[in-house]
Every structure is written in structure tokens, then in C-alpha cells.
C-alpha positions as CSV (number, residue, x, y, z in Angstrom):
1,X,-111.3,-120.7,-67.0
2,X,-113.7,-121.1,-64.3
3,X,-115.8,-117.9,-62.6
4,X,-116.9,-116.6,-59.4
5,X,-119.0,-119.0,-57.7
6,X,-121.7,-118.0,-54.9
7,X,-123.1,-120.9,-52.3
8,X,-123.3,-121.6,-49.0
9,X,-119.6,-122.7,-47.7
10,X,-118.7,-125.6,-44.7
11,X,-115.1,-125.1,-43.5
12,X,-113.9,-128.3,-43.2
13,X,-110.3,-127.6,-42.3
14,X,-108.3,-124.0,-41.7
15,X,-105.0,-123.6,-40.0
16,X,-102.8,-120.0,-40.4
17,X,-102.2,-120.3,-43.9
18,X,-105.4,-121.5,-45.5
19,X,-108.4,-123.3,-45.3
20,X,-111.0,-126.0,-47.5
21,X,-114.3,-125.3,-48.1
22,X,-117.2,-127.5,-49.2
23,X,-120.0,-126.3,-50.8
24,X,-123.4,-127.8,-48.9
25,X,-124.7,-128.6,-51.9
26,X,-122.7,-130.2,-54.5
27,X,-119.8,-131.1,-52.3
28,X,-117.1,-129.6,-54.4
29,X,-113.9,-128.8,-52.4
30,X,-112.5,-125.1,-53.1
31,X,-108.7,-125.0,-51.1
32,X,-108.6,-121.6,-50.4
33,X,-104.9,-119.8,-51.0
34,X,-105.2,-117.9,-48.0
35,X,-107.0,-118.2,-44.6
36,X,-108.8,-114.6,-44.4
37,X,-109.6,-115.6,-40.7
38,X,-111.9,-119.2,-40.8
39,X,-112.1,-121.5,-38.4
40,X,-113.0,-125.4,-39.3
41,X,-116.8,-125.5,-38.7
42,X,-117.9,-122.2,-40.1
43,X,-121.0,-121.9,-42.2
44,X,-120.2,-119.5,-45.1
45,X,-122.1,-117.3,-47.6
46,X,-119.4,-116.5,-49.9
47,X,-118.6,-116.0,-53.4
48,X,-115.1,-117.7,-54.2
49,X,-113.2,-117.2,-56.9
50,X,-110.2,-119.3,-58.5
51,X,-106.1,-117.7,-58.3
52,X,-104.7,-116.9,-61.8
53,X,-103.2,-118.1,-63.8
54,X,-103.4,-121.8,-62.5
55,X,-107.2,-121.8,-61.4
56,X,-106.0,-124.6,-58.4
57,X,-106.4,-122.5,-55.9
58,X,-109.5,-119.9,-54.4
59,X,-109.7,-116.7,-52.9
60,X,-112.7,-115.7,-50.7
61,X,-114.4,-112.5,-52.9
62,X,-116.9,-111.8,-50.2
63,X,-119.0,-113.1,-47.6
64,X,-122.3,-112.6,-47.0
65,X,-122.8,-114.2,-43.9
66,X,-120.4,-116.6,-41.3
67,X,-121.7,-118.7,-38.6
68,X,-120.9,-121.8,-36.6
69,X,-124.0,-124.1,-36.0
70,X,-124.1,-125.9,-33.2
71,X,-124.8,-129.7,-32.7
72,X,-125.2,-131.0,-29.6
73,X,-126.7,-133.7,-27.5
74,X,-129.5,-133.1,-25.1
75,X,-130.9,-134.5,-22.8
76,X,-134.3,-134.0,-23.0
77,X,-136.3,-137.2,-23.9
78,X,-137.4,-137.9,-27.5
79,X,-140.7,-136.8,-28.7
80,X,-143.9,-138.3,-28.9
81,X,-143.3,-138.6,-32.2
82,X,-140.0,-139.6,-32.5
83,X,-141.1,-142.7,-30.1
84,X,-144.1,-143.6,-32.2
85,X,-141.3,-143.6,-35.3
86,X,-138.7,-145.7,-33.6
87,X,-140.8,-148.1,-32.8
88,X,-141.1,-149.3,-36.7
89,X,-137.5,-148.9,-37.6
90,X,-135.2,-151.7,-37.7
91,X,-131.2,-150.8,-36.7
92,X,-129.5,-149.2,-39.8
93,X,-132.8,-147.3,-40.9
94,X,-133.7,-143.5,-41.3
95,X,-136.6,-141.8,-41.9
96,X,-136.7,-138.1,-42.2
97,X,-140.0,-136.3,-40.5
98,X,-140.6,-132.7,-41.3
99,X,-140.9,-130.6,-38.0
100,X,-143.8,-128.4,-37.0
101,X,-142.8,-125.0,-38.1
102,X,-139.1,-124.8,-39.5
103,X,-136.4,-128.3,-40.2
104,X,-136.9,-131.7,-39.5
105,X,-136.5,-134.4,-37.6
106,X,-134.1,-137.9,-38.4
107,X,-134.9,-141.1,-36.6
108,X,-132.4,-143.4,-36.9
109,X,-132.7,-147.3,-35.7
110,X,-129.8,-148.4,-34.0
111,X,-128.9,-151.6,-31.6
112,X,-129.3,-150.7,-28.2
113,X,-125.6,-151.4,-27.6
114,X,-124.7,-148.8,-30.1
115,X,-126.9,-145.5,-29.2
116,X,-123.8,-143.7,-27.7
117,X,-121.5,-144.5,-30.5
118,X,-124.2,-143.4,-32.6
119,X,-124.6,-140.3,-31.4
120,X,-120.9,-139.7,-30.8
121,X,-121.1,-140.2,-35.2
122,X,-123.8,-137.8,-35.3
123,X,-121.9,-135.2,-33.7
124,X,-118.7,-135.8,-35.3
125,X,-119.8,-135.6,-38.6
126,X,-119.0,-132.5,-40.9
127,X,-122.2,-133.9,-43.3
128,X,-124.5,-133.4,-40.0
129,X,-123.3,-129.4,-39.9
130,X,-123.7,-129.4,-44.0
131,X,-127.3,-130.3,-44.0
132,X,-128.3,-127.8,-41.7
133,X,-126.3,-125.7,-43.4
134,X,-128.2,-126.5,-46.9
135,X,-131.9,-126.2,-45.3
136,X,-131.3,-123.0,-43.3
137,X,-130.6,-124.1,-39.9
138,X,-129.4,-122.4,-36.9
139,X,-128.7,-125.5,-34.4
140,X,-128.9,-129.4,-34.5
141,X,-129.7,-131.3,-31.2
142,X,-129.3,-134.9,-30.8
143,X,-131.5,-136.8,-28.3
144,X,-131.5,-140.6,-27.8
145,X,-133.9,-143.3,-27.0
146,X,-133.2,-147.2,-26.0
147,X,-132.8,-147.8,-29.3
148,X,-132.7,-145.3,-31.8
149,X,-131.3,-141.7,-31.9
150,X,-132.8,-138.6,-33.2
151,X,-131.1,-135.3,-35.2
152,X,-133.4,-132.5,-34.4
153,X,-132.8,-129.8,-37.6
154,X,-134.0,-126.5,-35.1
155,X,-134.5,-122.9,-36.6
């Protein structure tokens, strides 16, 4: 029999009658029973646990906090920084950079044909939302240069 367990939630689907949750940190999928009132996007600190007898399904036990965090695109001009990183990075590489104060910063080298489309990705993706989630972030902004995007993790 499995227990309770406690994390930090992403709603990744919810209609009327229930919704899927994926914890930020392992990835493991809990399909909730019920929808006790989530909407897809919502950041979640919850205990779950699983519906006897079958263990399939979860209920939400409580919630410590619910969010949404936002990711958008700005557009505001890369950083300094994020320039001086670009500048090294070939299309299809990352590198991570922490921020000064709280998060961090992605620079990602893409071709200059494919910035938009990039940052369409970024903003489409559930795993963007899940990492802020995981380090404690309250917003993600995406800003673009000629040939590279940035995913700013803010507090």
C-alpha cells in the first residue's frame, strides 16, 4: 500500500471531474479522483493520498499553498550578461547562470531563423513552469536576442 505523499504539485491537466498532477521533482503522475477546484497550470503544495482499496487513483489531503506562475515574453533587451553568454554558445546549447539575488538565468543558442519558435517552446512548456516551481519561483520571463533566447527564473 502506498502513503500520503507531500511535494510540490504541477497541474498538468483538470477538467470538471478530475485533474493530473506532477510532482516537480520526480515527475511521478498522481490522477486525481476528483477535481477539488484546479486549473491546469497551478503550482501546488499538497499532500496526496491514494483511493482505497485500488490505490490507482488520489485524493488531495491538503494544500498548503496554490499558485499559477507566470511565464511570459518581454520585451526588454537581454542583459549584459546574457549577451556576453550568447556570444559563446553554438545553436542547441544551454548554460544555466545563477542570478544576482534569487533564480537563474538559461541562455539558450538557437539559429536566428528559429528565436520565435523558440520562445513560443519556452512558453508552451509545462517543464518551464515545473522548474520554477522546484527552485521557488514566482515568475519566468523570456527575452530574446538575434540569436539566442533567455528564461529569466525571477523571485
Amino acid at each position: 500500500m502506498t502513503d500520503e505523499k507531500t511535494a510540490t504539485f504541477l497541474v498538468t491537466s483538470a477538467d470538471d471531474e478530475s485533474a493530473v498532477l506532477s510532482d516537480v521533482t520526480d515527475a511521478q503522475v498522481h490522477t486525481l479522483s476528483e477535481n477539488p477546484g484546479l486549473a491546469e497550470g497551478d503550482v501546488l503544495e499538497a499532500t496526496v493520498a491514494p483511493d482505497p482499496p485500488v490505490n490507482v487513483t488520489y485524493s488531495v489531503v491538503d494544500v498548503v499553498e496554490r499558485k499559477q506562475i507566470p511565464v511570459e515574453a518581454s520585451d526588454e533587451t537581454p542583459t549584459p550578461q546574457s549577451k556576453e553568454i550568447a556570444a559563446d554558445l553554438a545553436p542547441g546549447d544551454l548554460e544555466t547562470t545563477e542570478r544576482a539575488g534569487v533564480g537563474e538565468v538559461h541562455v539558450l543558442g538557437v539559429p536566428e531563423d528559429g528565436v520565435e519558435e523558440t520562445v513560443e517552446d519556452v512558453l508552451a512548456d509545462d517543464q518551464t513552469i515545473a522548474r520554477a516551481a522546484r527552485i521557488g519561483i514566482e515568475r519566468v520571463e523570456v527575452r530574446s536576442g538575434e540569436d539566442f533566447v533567455t528564461v529569466r527564473y525571477l523571485p
